[in-house]
N, C-alpha and C positions, 0 to 999 in steps of 0.2 A: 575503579569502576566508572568515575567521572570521566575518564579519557575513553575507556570503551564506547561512551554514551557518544560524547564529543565527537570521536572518529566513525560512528555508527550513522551520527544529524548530516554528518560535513558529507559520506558518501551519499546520503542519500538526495543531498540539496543537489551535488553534482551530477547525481544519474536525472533527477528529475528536472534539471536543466539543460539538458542533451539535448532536447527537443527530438522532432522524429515521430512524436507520439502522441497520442490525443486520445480524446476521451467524450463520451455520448451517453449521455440520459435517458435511458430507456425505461418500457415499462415490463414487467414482471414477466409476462408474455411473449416478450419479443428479445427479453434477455434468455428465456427458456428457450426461443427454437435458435436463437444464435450458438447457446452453449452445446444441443442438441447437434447441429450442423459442421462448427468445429471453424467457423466463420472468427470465434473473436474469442478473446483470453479473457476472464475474467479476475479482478482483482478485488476481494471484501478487505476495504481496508480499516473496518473495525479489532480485527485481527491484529496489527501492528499498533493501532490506539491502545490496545488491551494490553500488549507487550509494554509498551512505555509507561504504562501506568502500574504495573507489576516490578517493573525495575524501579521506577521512583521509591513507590511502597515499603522495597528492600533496600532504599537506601535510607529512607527516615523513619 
């Protein structure tokens, strides 16, 4: 399971160092008519915090 973790960090260190891609602080508002529009992807990355801390959990 440690290696899963391990090859899970190292893909994601590498996709998030691609560059290409950015990122913008919006407010609630302006994230609604963008998601409404189809202008920008949005990504909660509370979702993947929650995952990691789920697999920790099951490991100890």
């Amino acid at each position: 399971m440690k290696k899963l973790f391990a090859a899970f960090m190292l893909i994601l260190l590498i996709t998030g160092c691609s560059g290409g891609g950015s990122y913008t602080d919006v407010s609630v508002d302006e994230a609604k008519e963008l998601i409404d529009s189809g202008e920008a992807q949005v990504l909660d990355v509370r979702t993947l915090m929650n995952l990691q801390q789920d697999i920790f959990q099951e490991q100890n």
